[in-house]
C-alpha positions in Angstrom: -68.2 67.4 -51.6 -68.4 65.2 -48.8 -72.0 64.2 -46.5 -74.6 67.2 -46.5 -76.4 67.7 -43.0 -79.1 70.1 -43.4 -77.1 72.4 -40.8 -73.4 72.7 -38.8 -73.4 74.6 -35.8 -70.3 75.4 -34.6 -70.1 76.4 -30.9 -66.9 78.3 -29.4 -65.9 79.3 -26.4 -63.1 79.9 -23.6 -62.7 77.0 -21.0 -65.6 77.0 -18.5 -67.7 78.9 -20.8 -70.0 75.7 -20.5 -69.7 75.1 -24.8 -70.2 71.4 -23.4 -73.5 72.2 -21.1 -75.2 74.1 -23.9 -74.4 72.0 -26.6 -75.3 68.5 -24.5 -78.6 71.1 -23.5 -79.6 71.2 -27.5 -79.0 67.9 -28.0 -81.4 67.2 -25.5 -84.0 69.0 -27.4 -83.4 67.5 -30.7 -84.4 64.4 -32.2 -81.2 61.9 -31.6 -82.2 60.4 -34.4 -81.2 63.7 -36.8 -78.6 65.3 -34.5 -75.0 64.4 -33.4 -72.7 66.5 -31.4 -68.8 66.1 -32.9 -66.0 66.8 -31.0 -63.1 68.3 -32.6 -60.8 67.7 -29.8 -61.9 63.9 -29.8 -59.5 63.0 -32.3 -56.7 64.7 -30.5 -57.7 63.0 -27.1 -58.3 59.3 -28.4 -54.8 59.4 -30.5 -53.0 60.7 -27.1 -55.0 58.1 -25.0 -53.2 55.0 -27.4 -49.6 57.4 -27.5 -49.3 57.6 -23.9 -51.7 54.8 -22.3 -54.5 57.1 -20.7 -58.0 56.1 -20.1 -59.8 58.0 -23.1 -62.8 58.6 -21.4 -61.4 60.5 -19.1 -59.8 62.3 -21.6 -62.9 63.2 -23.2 -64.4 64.3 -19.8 -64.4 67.3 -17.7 -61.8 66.4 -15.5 -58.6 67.0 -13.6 -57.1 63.7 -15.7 -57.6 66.1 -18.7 -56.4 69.3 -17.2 -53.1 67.9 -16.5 -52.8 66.4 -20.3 -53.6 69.5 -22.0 -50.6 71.7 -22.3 -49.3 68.9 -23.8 -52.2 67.5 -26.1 -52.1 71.4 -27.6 -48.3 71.5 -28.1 -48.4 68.6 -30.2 -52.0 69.4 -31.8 -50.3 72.9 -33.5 -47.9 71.0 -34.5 -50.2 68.8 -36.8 -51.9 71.5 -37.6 -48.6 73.2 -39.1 -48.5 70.6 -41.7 -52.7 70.0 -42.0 -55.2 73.3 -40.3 -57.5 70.5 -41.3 -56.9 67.1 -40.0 -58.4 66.7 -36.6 -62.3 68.6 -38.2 -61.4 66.2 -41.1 -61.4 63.2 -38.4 -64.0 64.2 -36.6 -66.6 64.1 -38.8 -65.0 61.2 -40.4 -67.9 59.1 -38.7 -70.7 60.9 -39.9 -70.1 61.3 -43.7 -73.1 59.8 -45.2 -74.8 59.2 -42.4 -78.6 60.2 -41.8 -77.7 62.9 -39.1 -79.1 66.4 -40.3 -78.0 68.4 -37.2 -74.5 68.4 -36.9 -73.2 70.2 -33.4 -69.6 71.0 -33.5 -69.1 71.5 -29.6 -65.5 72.8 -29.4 -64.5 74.9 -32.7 -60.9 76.9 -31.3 -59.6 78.3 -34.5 -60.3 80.5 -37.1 -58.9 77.2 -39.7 -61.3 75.2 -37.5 -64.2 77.9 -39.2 -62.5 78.0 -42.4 -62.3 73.9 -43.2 -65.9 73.9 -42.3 -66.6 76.7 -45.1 -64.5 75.3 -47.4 -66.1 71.3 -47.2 -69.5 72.4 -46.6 -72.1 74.6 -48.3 -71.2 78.3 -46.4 -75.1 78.5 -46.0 -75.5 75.4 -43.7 -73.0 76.8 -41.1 -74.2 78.8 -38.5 -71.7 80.3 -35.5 -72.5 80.3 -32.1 -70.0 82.1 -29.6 -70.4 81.6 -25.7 -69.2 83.9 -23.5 -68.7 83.9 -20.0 -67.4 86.1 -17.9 -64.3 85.7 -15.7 -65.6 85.4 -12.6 -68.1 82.9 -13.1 -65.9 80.5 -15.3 -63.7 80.7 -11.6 -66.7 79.9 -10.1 -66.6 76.9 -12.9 -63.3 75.6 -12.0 -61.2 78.0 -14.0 -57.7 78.9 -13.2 -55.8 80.5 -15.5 -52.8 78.5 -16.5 -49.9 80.3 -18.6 -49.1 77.8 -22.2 -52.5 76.9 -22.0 -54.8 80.1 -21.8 -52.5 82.7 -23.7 -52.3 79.5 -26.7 -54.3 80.0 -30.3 -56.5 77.0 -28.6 -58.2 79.7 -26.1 -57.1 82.7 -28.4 -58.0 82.7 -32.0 -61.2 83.5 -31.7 -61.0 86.4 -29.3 -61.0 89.0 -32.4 -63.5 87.1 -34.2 -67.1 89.4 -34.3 -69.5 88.6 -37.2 -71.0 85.0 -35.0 -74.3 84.4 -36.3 -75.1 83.9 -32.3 -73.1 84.9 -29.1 -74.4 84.0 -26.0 -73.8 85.6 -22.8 -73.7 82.3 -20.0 -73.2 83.9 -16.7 -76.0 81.9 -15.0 -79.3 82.7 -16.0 -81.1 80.0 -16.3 -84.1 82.0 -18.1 -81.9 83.6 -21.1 -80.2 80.3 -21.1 -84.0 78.4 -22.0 -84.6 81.1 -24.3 -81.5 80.9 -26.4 -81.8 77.4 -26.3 -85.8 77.8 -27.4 -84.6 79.9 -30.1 -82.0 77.9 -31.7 -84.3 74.8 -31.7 -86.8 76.7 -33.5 -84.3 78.3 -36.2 -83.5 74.5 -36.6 -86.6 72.8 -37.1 -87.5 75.6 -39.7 -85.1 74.5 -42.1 
């Protein structure tokens, strides 16, 4: 068994859903101190930054510079993935393992195996689920376009059929249901 935070939240959700907003938004709230927000896509990002010399933190950003590396980043992801479902949540929190941070955030889980690994390394009743939703029209308003290799991928759909989340939120904009999921999560945290 490796490090035990006192909880995992892992947050999913299409591009533009704002995962990133919400998830930066808790942080905020929390103690820095306990809490740390892990990237699963970081791995993936900082290992095609050295491959390809690309600045990493633009990689990491929300950026054009990542939009037009990302049909490619996901190509070669599945295909590490074929061979490991676990490698890049594995390096991810590779950083934190016996480290003092109780509140893990997992900003970007994408896969059902992304789920599963968690489950299967960490006690089942220290993971909670958090699905964003957002509709269409405002991720356009977002910057989303919907690109064909990228959007019709496991990255974007694996989730889709996915219904017993412990939370889904609905982030179309309102910035008062928005405070109180966020009011709400901070208290389920700091009651445990």
């Amino acid at each position: 068994m490796e490090s035990n935070p006192k909880i995992i939240l892992l947050f999913s959700g299409k591009r533009k859903s704002g995962k990133d907003f919400i998830t930066d938004a808790l942080f905020d709230r929390l103690n820095s101190n306990n809490a740390v927000i892990i990237k699963i896509s970081g791995p993936i990002k900082s290992y095609w930054a050295q491959c390809n010399n690309l600045h990493l933190n633009d990689l990491l950003s929300d950026s054009l510079y990542k939009e037009k590396h990302r049909k490619q980043m996901i190509k070669w992801s599945e295909e590490q993935r074929e061979t490991d479902y676990g490698v890049f949540c594995r390096k991810a929190v590779e950083l934190y393992r016996g480290s003092e941070k109780s509140v893990w955030i997992v900003s970007d889980v994408r896969r059902k195996t992304d789920i599963l690994w968690f489950k299967e390394t960490y006690s089942i009743e220290k993971i909670k689920t958090i699905r964003i939703n957002a509709s269409k029209e405002k991720r356009k308003e977002r910057g989303w376009i919907f690109t064909l290799g990228i959007d019709d991928q496991p990255s974007e759909c694996d989730l889709d059929d996915v219904n017993n989340w412990d939370w889904i939120f609905n982030n179309d904009g309102d910035a008062s249901t928005l405070e109180q999921f966020l009011v709400d999560i901070t208290e389920f945290i700091n009651k445990i």
